[in-house]
C-alpha positions in Angstrom: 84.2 134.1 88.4 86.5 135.2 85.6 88.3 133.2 83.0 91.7 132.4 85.2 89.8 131.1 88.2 87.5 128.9 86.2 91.0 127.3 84.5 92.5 127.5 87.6 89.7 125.5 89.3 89.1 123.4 86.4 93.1 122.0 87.5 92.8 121.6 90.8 90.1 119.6 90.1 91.7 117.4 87.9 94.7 117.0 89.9 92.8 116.0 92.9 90.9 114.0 90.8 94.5 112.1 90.1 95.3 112.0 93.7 92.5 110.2 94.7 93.0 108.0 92.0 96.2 106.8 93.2 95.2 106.3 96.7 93.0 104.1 95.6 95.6 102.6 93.5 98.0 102.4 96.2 95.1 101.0 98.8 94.5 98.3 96.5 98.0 97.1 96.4 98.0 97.4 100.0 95.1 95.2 100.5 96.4 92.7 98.1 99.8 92.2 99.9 98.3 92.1 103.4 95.8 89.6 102.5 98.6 87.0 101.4 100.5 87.5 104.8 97.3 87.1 106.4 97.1 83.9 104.3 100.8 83.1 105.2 100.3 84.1 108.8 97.1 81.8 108.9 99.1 78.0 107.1 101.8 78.7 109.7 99.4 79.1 112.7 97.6 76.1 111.6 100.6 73.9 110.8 102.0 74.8 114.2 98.1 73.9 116.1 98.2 71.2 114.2 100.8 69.1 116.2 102.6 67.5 113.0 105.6 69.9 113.8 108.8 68.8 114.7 110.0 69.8 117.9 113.6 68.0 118.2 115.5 70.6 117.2 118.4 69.8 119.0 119.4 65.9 118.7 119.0 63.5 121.8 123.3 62.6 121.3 123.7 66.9 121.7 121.5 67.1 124.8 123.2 64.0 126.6 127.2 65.1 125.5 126.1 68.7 127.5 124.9 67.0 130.2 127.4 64.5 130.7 130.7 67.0 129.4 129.1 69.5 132.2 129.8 70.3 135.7 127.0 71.5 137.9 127.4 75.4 138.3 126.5 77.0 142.0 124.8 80.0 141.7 125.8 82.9 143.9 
């Protein structure tokens, strides 16, 4: 092996050796940002099992005025 390939594959070494560096870098992150949505993900699944949650999203007055203000419809 003469002197250009040992360089040569001393380089690729070391920029592989960078490479996997920032994967692991980047995986990290990754892990870090999907274990707080998981978090998130888990308080809102819980608060909405829980029962406590409010369901009236529309008021009682809104549901009776559409009612009342509305004619039955025939479908054809």
């Amino acid at each position: 092996m003469g002197k250009r390939a040992k360089e040569h594959k001393k380089k690729v070494a070391k920029r592989n050796a960078n490479i996997k560096q920032q994967e692991r870098r980047i995986q990290k992150l990754w892990e870090a940002a999907f274990g707080e949505q998981m978090e998130l993900m888990k308080e809102k699944f819980a608060a909405a099992m829980s029962g406590e949650t409010t369901t009236d999203l529309i008021s009682d007055e809104e549901v009776n005025t559409t009612e009342e203000g509305s004619e039955p419809t025939e479908l054809i």
